[in-house]
BAZA-692535 format. One record per residue: x, y, z of N, C-alpha, C in turn; residue number from 1; residue in one letter. Coordinates in Angstrom, 1 decimal. Layout:
<atoms>
<atom n_east="X" n_north="Y" n_up="Z" ca_east="X" ca_north="Y" ca_up="Z" c_east="X" c_north="Y" c_up="Z" nr="NUM" rest="a"/>
...
</atoms>
This chain:
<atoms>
<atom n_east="97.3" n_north="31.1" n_up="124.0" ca_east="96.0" ca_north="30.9" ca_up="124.5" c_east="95.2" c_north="32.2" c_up="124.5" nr="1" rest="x"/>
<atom n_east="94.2" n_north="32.4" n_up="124.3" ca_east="93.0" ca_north="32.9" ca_up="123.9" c_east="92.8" c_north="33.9" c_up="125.4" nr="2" rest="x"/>
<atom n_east="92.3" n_north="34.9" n_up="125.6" ca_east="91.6" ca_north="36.0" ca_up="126.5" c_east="90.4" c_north="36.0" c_up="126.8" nr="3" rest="x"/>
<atom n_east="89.7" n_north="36.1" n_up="127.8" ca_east="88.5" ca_north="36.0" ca_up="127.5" c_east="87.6" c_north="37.7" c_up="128.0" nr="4" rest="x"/>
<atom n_east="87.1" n_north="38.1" n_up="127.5" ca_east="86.4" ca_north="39.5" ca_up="127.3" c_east="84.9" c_north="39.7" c_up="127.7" nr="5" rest="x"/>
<atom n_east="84.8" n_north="40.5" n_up="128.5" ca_east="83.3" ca_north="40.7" ca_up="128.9" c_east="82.9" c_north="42.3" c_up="128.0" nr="6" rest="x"/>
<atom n_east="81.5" n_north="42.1" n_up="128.2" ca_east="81.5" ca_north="43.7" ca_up="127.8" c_east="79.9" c_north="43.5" c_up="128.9" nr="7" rest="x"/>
<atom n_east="79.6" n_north="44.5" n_up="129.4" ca_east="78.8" ca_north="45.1" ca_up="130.6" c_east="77.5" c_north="45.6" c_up="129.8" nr="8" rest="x"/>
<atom n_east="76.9" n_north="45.5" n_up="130.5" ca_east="75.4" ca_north="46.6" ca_up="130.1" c_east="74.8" c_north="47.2" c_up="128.3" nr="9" rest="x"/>
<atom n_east="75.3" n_north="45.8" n_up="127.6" ca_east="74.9" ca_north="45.7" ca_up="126.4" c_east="73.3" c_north="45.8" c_up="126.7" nr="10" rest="x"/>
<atom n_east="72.6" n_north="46.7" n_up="125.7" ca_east="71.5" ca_north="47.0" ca_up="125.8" c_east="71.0" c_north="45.5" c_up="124.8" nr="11" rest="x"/>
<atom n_east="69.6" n_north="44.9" n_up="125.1" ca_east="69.2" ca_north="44.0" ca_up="124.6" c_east="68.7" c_north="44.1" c_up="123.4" nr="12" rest="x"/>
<atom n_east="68.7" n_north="44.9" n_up="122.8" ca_east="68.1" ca_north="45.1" ca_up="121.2" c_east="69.5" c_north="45.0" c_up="120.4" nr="13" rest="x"/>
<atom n_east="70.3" n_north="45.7" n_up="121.3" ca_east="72.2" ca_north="45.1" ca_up="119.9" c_east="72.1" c_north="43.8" c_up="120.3" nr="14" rest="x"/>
<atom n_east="72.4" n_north="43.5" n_up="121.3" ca_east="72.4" ca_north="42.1" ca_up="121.3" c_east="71.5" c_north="41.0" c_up="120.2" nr="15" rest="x"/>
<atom n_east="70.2" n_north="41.7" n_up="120.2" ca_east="68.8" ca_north="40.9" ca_up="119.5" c_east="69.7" c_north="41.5" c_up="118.1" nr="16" rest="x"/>
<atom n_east="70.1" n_north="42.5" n_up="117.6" ca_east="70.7" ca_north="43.1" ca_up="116.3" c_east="72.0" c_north="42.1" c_up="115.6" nr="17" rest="x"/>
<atom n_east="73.0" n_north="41.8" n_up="117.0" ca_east="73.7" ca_north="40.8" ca_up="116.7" c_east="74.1" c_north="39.6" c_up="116.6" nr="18" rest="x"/>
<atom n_east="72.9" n_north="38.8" n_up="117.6" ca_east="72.1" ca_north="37.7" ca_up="117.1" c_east="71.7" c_north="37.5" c_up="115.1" nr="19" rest="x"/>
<atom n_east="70.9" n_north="38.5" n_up="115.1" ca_east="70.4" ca_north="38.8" ca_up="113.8" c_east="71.5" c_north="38.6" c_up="112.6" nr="20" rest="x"/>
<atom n_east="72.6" n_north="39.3" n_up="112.8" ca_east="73.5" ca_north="39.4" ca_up="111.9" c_east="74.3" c_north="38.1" c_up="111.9" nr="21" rest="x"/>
<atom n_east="74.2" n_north="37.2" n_up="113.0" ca_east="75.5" ca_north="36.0" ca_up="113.2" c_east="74.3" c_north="35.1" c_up="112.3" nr="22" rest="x"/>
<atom n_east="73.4" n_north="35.0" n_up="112.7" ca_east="72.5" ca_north="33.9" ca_up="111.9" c_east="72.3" c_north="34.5" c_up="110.5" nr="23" rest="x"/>
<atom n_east="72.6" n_north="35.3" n_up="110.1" ca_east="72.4" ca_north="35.7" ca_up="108.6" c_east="73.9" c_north="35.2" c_up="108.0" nr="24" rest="x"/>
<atom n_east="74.9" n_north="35.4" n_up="109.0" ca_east="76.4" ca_north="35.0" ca_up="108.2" c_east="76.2" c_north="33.8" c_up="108.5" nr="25" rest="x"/>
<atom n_east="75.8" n_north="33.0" n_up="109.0" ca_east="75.4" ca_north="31.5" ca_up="109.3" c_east="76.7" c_north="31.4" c_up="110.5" nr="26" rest="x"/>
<atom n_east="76.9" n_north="31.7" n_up="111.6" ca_east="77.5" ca_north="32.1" ca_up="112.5" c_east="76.9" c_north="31.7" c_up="113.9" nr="27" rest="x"/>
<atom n_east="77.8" n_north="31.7" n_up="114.8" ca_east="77.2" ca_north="31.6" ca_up="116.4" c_east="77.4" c_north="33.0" c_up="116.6" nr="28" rest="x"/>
<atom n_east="76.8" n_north="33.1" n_up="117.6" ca_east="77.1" ca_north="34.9" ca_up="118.1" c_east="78.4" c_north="35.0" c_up="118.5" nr="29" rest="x"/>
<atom n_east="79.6" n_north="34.0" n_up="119.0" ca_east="80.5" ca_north="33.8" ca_up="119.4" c_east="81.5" c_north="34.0" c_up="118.1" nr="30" rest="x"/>
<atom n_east="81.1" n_north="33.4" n_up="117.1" ca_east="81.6" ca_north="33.6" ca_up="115.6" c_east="81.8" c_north="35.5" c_up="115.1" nr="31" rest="x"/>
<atom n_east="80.2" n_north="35.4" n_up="115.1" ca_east="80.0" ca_north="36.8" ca_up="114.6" c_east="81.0" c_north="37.9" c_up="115.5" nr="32" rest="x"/>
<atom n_east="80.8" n_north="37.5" n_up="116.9" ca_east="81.8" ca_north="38.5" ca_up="117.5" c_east="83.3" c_north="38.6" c_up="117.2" nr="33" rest="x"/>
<atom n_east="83.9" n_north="37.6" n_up="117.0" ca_east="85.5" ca_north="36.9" ca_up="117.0" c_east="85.5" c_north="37.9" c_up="115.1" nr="34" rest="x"/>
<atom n_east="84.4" n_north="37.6" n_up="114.5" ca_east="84.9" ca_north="38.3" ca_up="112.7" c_east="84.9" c_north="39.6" c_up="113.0" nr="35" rest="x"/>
<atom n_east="84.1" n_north="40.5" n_up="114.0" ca_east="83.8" ca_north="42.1" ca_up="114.1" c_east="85.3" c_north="42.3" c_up="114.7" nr="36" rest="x"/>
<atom n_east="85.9" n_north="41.7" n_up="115.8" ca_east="87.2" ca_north="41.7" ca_up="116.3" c_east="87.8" c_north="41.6" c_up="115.3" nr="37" rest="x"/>
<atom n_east="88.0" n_north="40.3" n_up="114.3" ca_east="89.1" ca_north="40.2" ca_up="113.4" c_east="89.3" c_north="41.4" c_up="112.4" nr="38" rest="x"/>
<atom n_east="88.0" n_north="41.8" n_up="111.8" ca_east="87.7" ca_north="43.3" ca_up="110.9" c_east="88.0" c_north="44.2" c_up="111.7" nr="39" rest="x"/>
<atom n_east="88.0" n_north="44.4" n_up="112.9" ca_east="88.0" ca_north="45.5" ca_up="113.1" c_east="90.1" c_north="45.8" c_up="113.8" nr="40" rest="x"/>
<atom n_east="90.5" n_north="44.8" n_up="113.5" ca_east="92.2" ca_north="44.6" ca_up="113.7" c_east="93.0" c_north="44.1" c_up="113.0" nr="41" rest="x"/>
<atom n_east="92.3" n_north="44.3" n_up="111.7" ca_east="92.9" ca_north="43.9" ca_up="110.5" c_east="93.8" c_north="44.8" c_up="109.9" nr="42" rest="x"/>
<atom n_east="94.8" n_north="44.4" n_up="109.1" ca_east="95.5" ca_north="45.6" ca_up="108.3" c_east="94.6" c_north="46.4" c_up="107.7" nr="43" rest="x"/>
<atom n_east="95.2" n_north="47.9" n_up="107.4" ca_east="94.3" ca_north="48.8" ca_up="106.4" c_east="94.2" c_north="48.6" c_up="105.5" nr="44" rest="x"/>
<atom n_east="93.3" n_north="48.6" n_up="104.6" ca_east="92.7" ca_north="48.9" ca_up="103.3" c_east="94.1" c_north="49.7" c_up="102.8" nr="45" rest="x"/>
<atom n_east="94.4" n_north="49.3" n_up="101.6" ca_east="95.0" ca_north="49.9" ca_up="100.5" c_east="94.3" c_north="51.1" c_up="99.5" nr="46" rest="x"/>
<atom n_east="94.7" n_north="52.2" n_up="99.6" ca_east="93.8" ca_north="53.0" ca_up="98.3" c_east="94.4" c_north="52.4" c_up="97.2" nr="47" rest="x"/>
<atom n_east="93.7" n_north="52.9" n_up="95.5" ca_east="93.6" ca_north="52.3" ca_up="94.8" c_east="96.0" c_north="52.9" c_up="94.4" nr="48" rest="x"/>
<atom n_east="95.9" n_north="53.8" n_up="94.6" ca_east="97.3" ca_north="54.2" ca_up="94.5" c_east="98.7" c_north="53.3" c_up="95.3" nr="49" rest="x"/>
<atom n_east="98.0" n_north="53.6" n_up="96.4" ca_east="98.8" ca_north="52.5" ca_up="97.6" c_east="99.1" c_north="50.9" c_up="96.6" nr="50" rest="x"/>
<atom n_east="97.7" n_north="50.3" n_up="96.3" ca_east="97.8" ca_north="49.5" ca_up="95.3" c_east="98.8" c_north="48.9" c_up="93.7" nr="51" rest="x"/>
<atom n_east="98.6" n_north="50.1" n_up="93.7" ca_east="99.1" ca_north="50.1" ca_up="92.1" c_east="100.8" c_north="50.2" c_up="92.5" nr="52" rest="x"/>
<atom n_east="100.9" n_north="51.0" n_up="93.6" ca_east="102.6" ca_north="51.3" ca_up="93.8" c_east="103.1" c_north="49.9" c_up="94.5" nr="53" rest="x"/>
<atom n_east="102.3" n_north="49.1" n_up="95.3" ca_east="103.2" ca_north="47.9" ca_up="95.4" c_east="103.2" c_north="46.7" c_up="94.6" nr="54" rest="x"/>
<atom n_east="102.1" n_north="47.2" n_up="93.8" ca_east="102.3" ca_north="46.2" ca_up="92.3" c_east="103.4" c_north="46.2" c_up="91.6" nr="55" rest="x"/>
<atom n_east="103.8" n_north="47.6" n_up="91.0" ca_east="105.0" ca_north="48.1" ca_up="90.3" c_east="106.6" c_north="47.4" c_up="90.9" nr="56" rest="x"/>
<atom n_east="106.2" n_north="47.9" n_up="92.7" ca_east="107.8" ca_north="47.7" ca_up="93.3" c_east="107.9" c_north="46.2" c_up="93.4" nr="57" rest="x"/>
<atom n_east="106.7" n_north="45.1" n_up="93.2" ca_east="106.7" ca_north="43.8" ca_up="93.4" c_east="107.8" c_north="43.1" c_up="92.2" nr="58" rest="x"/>
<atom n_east="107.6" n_north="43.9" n_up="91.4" ca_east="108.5" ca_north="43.4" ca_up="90.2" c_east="107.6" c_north="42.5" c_up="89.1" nr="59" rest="x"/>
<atom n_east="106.0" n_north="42.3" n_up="89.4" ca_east="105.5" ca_north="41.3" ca_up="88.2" c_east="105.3" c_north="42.3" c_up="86.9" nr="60" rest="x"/>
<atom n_east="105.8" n_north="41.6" n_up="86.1" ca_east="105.9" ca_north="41.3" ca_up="84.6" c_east="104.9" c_north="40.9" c_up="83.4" nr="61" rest="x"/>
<atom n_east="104.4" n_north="39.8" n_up="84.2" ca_east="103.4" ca_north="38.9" ca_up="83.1" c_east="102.6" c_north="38.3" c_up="84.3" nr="62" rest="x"/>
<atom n_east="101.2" n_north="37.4" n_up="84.1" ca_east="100.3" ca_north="36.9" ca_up="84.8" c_east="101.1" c_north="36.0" c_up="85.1" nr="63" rest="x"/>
<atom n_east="102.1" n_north="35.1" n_up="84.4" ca_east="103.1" ca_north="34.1" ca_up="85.2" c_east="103.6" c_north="34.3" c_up="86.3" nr="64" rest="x"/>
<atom n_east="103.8" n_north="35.4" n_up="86.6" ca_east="105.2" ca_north="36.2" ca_up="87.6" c_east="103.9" c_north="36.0" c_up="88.7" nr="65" rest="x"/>
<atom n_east="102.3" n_north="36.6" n_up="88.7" ca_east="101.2" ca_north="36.5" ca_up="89.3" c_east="101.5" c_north="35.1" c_up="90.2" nr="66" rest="x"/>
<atom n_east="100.9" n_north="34.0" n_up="89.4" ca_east="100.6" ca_north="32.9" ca_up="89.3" c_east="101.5" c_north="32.1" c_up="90.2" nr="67" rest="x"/>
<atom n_east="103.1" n_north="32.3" n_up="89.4" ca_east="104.3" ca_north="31.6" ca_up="90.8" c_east="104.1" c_north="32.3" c_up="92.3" nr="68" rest="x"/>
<atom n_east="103.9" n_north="33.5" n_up="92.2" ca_east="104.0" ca_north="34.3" ca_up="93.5" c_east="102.9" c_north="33.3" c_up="94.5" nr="69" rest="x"/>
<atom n_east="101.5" n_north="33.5" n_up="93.8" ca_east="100.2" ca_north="33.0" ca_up="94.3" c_east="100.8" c_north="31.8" c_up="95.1" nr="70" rest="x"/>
<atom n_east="101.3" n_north="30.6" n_up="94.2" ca_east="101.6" ca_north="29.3" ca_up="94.3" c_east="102.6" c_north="29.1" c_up="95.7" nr="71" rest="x"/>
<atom n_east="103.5" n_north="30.3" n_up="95.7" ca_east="104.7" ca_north="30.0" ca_up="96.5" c_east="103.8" c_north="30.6" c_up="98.0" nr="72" rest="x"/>
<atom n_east="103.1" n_north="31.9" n_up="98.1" ca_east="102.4" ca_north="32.2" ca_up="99.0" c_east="101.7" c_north="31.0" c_up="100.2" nr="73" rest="x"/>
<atom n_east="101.0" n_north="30.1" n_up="98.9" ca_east="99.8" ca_north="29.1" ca_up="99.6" c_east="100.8" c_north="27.9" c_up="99.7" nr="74" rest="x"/>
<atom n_east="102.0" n_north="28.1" n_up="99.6" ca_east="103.1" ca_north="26.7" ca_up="99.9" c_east="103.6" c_north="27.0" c_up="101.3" nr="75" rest="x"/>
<atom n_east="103.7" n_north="28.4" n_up="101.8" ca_east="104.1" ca_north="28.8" ca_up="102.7" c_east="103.2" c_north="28.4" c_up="104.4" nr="76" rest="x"/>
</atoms>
């Protein structure tokens, strides 16, 4: 079950700012807050090296090796 979270003495122009932003992602303000949470406790970003070295240790070979991995991922 879910937490529920106050924040205090938000000045009314972020608020009018964050309104702004949830209806541009086509969003409730409830939405938009819950994605800034998810973004903002998400795993790190990979540099482009970080990248390349768990490609290598992954063991793919050919875009098939790609493709099964993808397949078995979204079976999971």
């Amino acid at each position: 079950m879910g937490v529920n979270i106050s924040i205090k003495n938000v000045p009314e122009e972020k608020v009018e700012l964050l309104k702004k932003r949830a209806r541009s992602n086509h969003r409730s303000l409830q939405g938009e807050l819950m994605a800034i949470i998810d973004q903002a406790t998400a795993a790190p970003k990979l540099t482009v090296e970080e990248f390349v070295a768990k490609v290598r240790a992954s063991g793919l070979k050919t875009a098939d090796d790609s493709v099964r991995m993808i397949r078995e991922d979204r079976d999971r």
